[in-house]
C-alpha positions in Angstrom: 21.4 22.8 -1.4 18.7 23.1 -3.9 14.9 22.5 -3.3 14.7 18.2 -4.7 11.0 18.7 -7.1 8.3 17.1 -5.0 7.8 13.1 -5.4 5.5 12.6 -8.4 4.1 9.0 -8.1 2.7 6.8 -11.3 -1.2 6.0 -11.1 -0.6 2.1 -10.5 2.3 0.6 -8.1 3.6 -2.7 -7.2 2.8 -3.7 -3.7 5.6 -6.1 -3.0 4.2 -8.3 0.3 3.9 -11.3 -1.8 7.9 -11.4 -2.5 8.3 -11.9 1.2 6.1 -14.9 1.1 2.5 -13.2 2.3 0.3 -16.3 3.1 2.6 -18.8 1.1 5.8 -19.3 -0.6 6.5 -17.6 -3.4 9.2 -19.1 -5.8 12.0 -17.4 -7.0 10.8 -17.7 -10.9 7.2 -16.0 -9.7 9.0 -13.2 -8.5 11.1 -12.4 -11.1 8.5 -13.2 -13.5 6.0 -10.5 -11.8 8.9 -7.6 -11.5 9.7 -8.1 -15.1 6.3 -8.2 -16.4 5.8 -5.0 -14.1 9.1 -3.0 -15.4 7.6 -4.2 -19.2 3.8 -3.0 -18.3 5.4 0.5 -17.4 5.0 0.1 -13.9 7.7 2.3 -12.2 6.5 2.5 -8.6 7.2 -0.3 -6.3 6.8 -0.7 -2.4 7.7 -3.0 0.2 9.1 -2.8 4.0 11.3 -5.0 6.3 8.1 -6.5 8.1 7.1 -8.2 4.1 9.0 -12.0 5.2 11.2 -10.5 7.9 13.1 -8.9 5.1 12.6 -11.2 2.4 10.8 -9.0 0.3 13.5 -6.5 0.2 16.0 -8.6 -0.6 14.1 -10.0 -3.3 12.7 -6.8 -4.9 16.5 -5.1 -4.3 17.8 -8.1 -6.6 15.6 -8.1 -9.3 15.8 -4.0 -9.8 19.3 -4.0 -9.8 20.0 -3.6 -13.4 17.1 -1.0 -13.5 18.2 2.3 -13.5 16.7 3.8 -10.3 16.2 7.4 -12.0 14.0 6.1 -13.8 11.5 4.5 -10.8 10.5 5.0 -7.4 10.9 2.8 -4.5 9.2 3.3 -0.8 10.1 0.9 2.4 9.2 1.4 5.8 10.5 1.7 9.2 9.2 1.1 12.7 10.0 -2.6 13.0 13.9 -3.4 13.5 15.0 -7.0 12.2 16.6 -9.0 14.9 18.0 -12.9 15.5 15.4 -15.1 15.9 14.9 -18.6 17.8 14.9 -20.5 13.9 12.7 -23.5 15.6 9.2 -22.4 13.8 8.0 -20.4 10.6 6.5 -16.7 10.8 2.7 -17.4 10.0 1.7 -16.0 13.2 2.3 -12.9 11.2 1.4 -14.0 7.6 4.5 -15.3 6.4 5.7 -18.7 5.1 9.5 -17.8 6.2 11.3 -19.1 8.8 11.4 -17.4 12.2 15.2 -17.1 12.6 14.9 -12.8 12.2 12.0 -11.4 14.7 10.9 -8.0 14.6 11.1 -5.3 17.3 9.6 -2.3 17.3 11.4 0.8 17.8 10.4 4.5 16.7 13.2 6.1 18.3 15.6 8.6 16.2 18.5 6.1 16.4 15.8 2.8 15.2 14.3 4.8 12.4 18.0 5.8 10.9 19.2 2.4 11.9 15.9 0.6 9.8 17.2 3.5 6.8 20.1 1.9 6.8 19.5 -1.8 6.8 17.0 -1.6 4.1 19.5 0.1 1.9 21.9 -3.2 2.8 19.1 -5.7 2.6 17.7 -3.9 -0.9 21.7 -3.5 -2.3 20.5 -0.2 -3.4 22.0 3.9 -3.2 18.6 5.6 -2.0 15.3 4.7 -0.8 13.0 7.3 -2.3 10.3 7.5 -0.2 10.6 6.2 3.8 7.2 5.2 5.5 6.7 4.9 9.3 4.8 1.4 9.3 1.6 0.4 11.1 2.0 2.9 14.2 -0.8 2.3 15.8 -0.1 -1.6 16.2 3.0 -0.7 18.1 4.2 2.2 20.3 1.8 5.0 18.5 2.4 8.0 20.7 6.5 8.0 19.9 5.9 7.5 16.1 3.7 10.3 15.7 7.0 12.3 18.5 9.7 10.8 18.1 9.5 8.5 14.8 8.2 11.7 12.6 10.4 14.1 13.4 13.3 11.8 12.9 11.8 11.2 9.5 11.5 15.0 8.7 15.0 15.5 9.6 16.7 12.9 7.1 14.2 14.3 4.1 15.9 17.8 5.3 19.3 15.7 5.2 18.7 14.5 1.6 19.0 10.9 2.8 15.0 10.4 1.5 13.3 12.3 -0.9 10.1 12.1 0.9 8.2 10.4 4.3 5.2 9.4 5.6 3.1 6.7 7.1 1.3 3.9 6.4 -1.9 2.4 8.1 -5.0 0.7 8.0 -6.2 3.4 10.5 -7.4 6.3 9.1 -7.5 8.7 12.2 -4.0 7.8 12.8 -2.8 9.3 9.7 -5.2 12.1 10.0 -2.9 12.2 13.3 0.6 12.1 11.2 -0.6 14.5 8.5 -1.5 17.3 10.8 1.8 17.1 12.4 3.2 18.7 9.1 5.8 16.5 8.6 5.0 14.6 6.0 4.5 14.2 2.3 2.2 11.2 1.6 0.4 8.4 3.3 -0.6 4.9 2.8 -4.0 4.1 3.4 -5.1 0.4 3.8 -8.4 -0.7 2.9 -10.2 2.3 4.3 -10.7 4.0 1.0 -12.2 2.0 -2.0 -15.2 1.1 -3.7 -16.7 -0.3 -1.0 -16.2 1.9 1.6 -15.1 6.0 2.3 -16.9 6.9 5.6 -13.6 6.1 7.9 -11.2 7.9 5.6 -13.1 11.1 4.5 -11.7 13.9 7.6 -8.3 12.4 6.5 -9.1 12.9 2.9 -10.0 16.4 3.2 -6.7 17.1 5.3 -4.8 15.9 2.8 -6.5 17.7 0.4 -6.1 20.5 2.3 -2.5 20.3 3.2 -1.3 19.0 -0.4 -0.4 15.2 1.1 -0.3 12.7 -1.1 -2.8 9.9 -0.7 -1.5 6.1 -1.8 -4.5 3.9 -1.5 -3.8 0.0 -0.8 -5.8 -2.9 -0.3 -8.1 -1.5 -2.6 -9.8 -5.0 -3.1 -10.6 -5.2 0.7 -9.1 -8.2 1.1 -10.1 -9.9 -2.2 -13.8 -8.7 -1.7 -13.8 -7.0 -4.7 -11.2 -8.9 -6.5 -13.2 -11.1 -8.7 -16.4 -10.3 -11.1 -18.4 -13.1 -9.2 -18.2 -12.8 -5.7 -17.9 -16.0 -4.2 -20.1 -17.0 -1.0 -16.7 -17.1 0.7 -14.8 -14.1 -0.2 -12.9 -12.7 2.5 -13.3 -9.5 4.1 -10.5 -7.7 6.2 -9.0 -11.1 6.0 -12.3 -12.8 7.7 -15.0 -14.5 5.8 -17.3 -11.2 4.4 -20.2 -10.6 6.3 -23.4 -11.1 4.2 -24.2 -7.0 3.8 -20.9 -6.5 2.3 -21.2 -9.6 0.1 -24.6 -7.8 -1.2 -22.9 -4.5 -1.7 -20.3 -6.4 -3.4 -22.4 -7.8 -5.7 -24.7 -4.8 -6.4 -21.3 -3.0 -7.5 -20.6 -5.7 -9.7 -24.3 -5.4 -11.6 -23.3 -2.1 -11.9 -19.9 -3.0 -13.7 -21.9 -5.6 -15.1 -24.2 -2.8 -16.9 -21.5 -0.2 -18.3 -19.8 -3.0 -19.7 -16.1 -3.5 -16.8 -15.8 -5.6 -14.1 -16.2 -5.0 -10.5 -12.2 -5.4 -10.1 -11.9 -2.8 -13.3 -13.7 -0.2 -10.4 -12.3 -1.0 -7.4 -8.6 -1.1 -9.0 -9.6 2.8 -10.9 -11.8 4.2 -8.1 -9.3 5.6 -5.6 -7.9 7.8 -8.3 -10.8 10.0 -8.9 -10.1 11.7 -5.4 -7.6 14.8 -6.3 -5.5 13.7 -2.9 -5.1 10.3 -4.5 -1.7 10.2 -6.2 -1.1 6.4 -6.4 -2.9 2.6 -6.1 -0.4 -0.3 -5.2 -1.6 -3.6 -5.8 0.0 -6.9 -4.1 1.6 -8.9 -7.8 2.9 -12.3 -6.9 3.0 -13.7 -10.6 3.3 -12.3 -14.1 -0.3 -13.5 -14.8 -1.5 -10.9 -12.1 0.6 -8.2 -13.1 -1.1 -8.4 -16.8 -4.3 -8.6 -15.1 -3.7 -5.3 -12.7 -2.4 -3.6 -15.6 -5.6 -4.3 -17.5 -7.9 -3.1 -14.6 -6.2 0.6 -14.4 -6.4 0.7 -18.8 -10.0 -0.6 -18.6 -12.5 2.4 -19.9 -14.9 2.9 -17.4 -17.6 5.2 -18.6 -18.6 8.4 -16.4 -22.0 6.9 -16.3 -20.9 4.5 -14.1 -18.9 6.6 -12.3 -22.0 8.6 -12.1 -24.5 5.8 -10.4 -21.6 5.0 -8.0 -21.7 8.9 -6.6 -25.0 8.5 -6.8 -25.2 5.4 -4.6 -22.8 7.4 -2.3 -25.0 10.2 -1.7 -28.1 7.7 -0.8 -25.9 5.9 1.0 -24.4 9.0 3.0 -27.8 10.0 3.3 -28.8 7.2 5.0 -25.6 7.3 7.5 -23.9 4.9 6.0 -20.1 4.6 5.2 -20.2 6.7 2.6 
């Protein structure tokens, strides 16, 4: 069997949480509307995982990409969290999601769970391949036997030619630094832990991947909607909590800067992953067509180097100072 060419990702991807009803419901004519915009825009990475709506989220992205031709995109799920027969008296918000509570997840990182959660996202998506297979969220379940047990397991189906590639994704940055030095994988997600905002937690994993030629796919660039809006609000959230007031002023001093080179403080935060070399991708949660136009016109927007410029600069005082830098 021949060598498969490594996975090459696009620069912006479509985070699909939203599709499994992340904080509300989303209708059926939002969703389609948002994957069509995306497949117009060019878009032509999209993500999701069986904990997104207790498999809503698959279903739905599965259905509206069916008539795409999947050579022509990539697609990357997760496993860790098997989908099981719930009690269907309640609703799933404990966990984020306006779905009802008749599937329950239950974690399992064993061989047998993580070819078991291949193959039911392949049924739930309706689709031939899942391109790239993510161990989800380790570290909030049984940590030890992803990084043994759940790993491995992944390696050996890439070997197989079931996935083209495999990794993890986390919010915690030493537990992919963790994953990646095991040397079984190819990319990892990062949540929140590398953006405009803030580096200091991810840098040792940075350089590893740098060093070890993993890909880097940065999410929740926005920090929880922090840095999603030119004016930040007196109540914009923060790792889904209200922002403390130091992070509202960085926030804000970020978006004078934006201010002065003439983007937006969303413009930066959506770019500003990408100018690390380990960086391959940015996926950004799309619940609408409105918001896929919008993310699409963040990654075009020219940001001059001058600005890129006094945010390194910033960096360095702040680095200087022993702050997250």
């Amino acid at each position: 069997m021949s060598t498969p060419a490594p996975l090459e990702l696009p620069r912006l991807g479509f985070g699909a949480a939203q599709l499994g009803n992340l904080y509300r419901v989303t209708t059926d004519e939002e969703a389609a509307g948002a994957v069509n915009a995306a497949w117009e825009g060019g878009i032509r990475y999209f993500d999701t995982a069986p904990h997104y709506g207790v498999g809503t989220s698959e279903r739905r992205l599965g259905a509206l990409l069916a008539d795409k031709p999947h050579d022509e995109y990539v697609l990357s799920t997760k496993v860790g969290r098997l989908l099981r027969p719930g009690p269907g008296t309640g609703d799933d918000m404990a966990s984020g999601f306006a779905v009802p509570d008749d599937v329950v997840r239950e974690w399992d990182y064993t061989e047998a769970g993580v070819r078991r959660s291949h193959q039911e996202s392949l049924e739930r998506l309706g689709l031939d391949r899942i391109d790239l297979l993510l161990a989800h969220d380790p570290e909030e379940g049984p940590e030890d036997q992803a990084i043994e047990e759940g790993l491995p397991a992944l390696a050996r189906m890439r070997e197989e030619g079931l996935v083209r590639a495999v990794g993890v994704g986390s919010k915690d940055a030493d537990v992919l630094t963790r994953a990646v030095r095991t040397g079984h994988v190819d990319m990892v997600m990062l949540s929140g832990r590398y953006t405009l905002l803030e580096q200091g937690a991810s840098r040792e994993l940075r350089e590893e991947c740098e060093a070890r030629g993993v890909g880097i796919i940065a999410v929740s660039v926005f920090n929880s909607g922090l840095l999603a809006q030119h004016q930040v609000p007196e109540d914009a959230h923060y790792e889904y909590g209200k922002a403390p007031t130091a992070m509202l002023e960085r926030a804000r001093e970020l978006a004078a800067l934006a201010e002065r080179h003439g983007v937006t403080l969303p413009d930066l935060a959506a770019q500003y992953p990408l100018r690390h070399p380990a960086v391959r991708s940015v996926a950004l949660g799309m619940r609408t067509a409105a918001q896929v136009r919008s993310n699409l016109e963040r990654m075009a927007a020219r940001v001059p180097e001058a600005a890129w410029a006094e945010i390194a600069q910033l960096e360095h005082e702040a680095s200087a100072d022993g702050d997250a830098s």
